[in-house]
Steps between C-alpha positions, in 0.01 A plus 500: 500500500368236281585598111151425369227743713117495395452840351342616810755378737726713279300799488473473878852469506614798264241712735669379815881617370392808339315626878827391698716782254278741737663342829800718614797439773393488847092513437214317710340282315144368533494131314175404323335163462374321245687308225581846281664634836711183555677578208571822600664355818714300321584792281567681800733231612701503198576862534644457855665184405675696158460874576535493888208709532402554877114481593260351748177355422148501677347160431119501416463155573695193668490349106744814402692549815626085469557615122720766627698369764540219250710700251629688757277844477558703841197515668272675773197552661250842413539566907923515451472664153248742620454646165593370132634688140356264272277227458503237215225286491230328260168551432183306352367763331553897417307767334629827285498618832761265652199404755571149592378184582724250744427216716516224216713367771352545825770766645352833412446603869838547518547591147335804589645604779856413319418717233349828691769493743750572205564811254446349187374171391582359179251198312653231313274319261444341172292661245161293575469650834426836339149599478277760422263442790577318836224207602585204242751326754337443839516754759644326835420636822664339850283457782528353834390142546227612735168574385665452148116419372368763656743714330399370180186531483571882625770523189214376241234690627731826519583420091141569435463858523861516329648514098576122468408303218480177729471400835640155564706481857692207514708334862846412307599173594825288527408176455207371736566791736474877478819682366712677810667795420854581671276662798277181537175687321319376216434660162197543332477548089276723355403429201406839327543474115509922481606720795359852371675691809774341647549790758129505683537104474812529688371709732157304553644168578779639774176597685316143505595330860723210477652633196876546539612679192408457127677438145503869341794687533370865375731803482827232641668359170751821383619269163427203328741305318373303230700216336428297167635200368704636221722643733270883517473670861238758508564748805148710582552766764148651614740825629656596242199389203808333309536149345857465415525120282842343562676110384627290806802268381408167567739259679420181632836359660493669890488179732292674725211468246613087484265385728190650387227296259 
């Protein structure tokens, strides 16, 4: 690991080793995406390189599983696993709630079905992704290529009867051409500002044809683990009500963190 992190890079970091303390001998794993989950898999790959600790990961996206099998995490499909302990992922935003939303990068399909296929799932973040109301970072929803206007238009004209503060829908584009997600669908951002009830939202938009799942996670995330750059770890379970604060030593030498910028 490079000695000199930005502070968020380290927060992220301190996050990502404090969650992988929950991981125990001979769990399924399911492996998040995002930058804030690839440091957990390399934290995860320092345990089994040091500690010998035996899991198997459920990729949420080809970008983790060549991560993985890079540093040599064990890993498998949902269909083998069949059912997971734990899930470690990211998330663009959370509420006091730990309602989330993911899909910053494009893989919350199977984010989702990662993370409800498992008994807990734990959140690793840095402190600016807390919020007291979802809605500021945009909402992504994936939707099949076909008809993709036409499921637009049905998106923005279902946000008018609903509590949004805005109602921008946006294609999200790589380059010249519409983004692909790992199942070949495109994602549309929506653009709300204020989301003033995450749960009917969720529950509208799963009903609009075309759409193939959207960005809140309601009722999934079990903890969120909160890192800051002076080496702090805040651990928020929504079960238990408790906030335990905790200091994550700090040691940049592993050469499995050499590669990373």
């Amino acid at each position: 690991m490079p000695a000199e992190l930005s502070p968020i890079d380290k927060a992220k970091f301190l996050a990502a080793k404090r969650a992988t303390d929950f991981v125990l001998d001979g769990m399924k794993l399911g492996l998040g995406t995002g930058s804030t989950a690839a440091w957990m898999v390399r934290c995860l790959a320092e345990r089994i390189r040091d500690d010998g600790l035996r899991v198997i990961g459920v990729p949420t996206s080809t970008r983790t599983a060549e991560l993985a099998r890079h540093l040599g995490v064990p890993i498998t499909t949902l269909d083998e696993a069949k059912w997971l302990d734990l899930t470690i992922d990211g998330a663009d935003e959370f509420d006091p709630n730990l309602n989330l939303i993911k899909g910053g990068g494009a893989a919350l399909l199977k984010e989702k079905i990662v993370a409800t296929a498992s008994d807990q799932m734990i959140v690793i973040a840095d402190a600016a992704k807390e919020v007291s109301q979802l809605g500021a970072f945009p909402l992504p929803i994936e939707v099949i290529p076909f008809g993709w206007q036409t499921t637009k238009a049905l998106v923005e004209e279902t946000l008018v009867s609903l509590d949004v503060m805005n109602r921008e829908v946006t294609l999200r584009m790589n380059g010249q051409r519409p983004l692909l997600t790992d199942e070949s669908n495109y994602i549309l951002d929506l653009h709300l500002k204020r989301i003033g009830n995450p749960r009917q939202l969720a529950l509208v938009l799963n009903q609009i044809p075309g759409v193939v799942e959207n960005g809140l996670f309601i009722d999934i995330c079990d903890i969120v683990v909160v890192g800051h750059a002076d080496g702090r770890v805040s651990v928020k379970d929504i079960n238990s009500g408790e906030v335990e604060d905790d200091r994550v030593e700090f040691v940049p030498s592993s050469n499995i963190f050499a590669d990373m910028d």
